[in-house]
C-alpha positions as CSV (number, residue, x, y, z in Angstrom):
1,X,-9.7,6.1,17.3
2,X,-11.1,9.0,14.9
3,X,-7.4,10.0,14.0
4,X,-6.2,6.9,13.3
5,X,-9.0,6.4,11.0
6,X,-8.3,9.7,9.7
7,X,-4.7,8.7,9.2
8,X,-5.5,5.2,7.4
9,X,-7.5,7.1,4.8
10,X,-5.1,9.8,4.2
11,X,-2.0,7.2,3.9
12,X,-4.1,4.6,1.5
13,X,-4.9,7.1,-0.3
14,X,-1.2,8.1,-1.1
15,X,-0.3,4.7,-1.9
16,X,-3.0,4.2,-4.2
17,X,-1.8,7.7,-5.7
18,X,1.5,6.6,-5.8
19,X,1.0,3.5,-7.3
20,X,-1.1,5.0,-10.3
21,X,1.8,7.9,-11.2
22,X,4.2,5.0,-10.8
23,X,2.3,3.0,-13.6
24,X,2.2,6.4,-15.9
25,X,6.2,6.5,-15.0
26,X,6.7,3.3,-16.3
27,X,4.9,3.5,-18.8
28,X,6.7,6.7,-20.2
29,X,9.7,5.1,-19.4
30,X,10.9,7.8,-16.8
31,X,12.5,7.8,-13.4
32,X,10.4,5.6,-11.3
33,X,9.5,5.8,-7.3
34,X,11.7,3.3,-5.2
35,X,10.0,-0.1,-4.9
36,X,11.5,0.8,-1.4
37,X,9.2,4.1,-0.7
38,X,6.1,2.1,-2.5
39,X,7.0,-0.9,0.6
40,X,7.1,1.9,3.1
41,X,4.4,3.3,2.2
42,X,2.3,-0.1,2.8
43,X,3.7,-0.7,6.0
44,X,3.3,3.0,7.5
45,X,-0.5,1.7,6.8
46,X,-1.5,2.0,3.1
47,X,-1.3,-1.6,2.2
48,X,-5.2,-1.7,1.3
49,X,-4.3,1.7,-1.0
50,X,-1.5,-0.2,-2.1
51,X,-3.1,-3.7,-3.3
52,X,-5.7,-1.5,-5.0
53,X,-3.6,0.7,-6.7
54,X,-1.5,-2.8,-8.0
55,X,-4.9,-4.1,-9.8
56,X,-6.6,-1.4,-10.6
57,X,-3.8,-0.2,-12.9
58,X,-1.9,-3.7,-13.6
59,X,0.9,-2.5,-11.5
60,X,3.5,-4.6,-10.0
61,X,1.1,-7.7,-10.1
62,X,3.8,-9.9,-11.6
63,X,6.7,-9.1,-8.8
64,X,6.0,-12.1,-6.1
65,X,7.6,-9.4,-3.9
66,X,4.5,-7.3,-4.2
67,X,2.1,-9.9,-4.8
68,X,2.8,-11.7,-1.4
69,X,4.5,-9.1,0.2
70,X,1.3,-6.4,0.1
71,X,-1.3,-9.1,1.5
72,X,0.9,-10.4,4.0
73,X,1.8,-6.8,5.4
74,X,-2.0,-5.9,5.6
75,X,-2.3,-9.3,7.4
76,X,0.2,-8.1,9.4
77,X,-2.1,-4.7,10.0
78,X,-5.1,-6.3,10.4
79,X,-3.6,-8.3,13.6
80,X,-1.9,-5.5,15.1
81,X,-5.2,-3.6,14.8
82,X,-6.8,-6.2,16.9
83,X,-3.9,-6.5,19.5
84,X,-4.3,-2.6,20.1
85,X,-7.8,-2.0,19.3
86,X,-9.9,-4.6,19.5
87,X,-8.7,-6.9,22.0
88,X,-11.1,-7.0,24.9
């Protein structure tokens, strides 16, 4: 259970990283990270990381795709953590 908590930290922290240079990308005007990769990187388990990053920098928060998709794939998360973890 340690690792996995481990791993959740680590990967929400990366989206929330990637989210923020993805803003500065966009704001520059410069070749911008995949909405694709920023997807992945919610559902490998940084969807919390990833709906931070989105309002703490204004990022994406107009995109129904992201504004659904991120809460609905951390809803997604949040059951699958019960199923294997929690579940008595």
């Amino acid at each position: 259970m340690k690792i996995v908590l481990i791993y959740l930290l680590i990967i929400n922290a990366a989206s929330l990283l990637v989210m923020v240079i993805d803003k500065g990308l966009a704001k520059k005007g410069s070749f911008r990270v995949p909405e694709s990769s920023l997807f992945m990187l919610a559902i490998l388990g940084g969807s919390v990381g990833s709906i931070v990053g989105m309002y703490l920098v204004r990022h994406k928060t107009k995109h129904v795709s992201f504004t659904l998709g991120m809460p609905l794939i951390l809803l997604a998360q949040m059951i699958l953590i019960y199923f294997l973890f929690l579940r008595k």
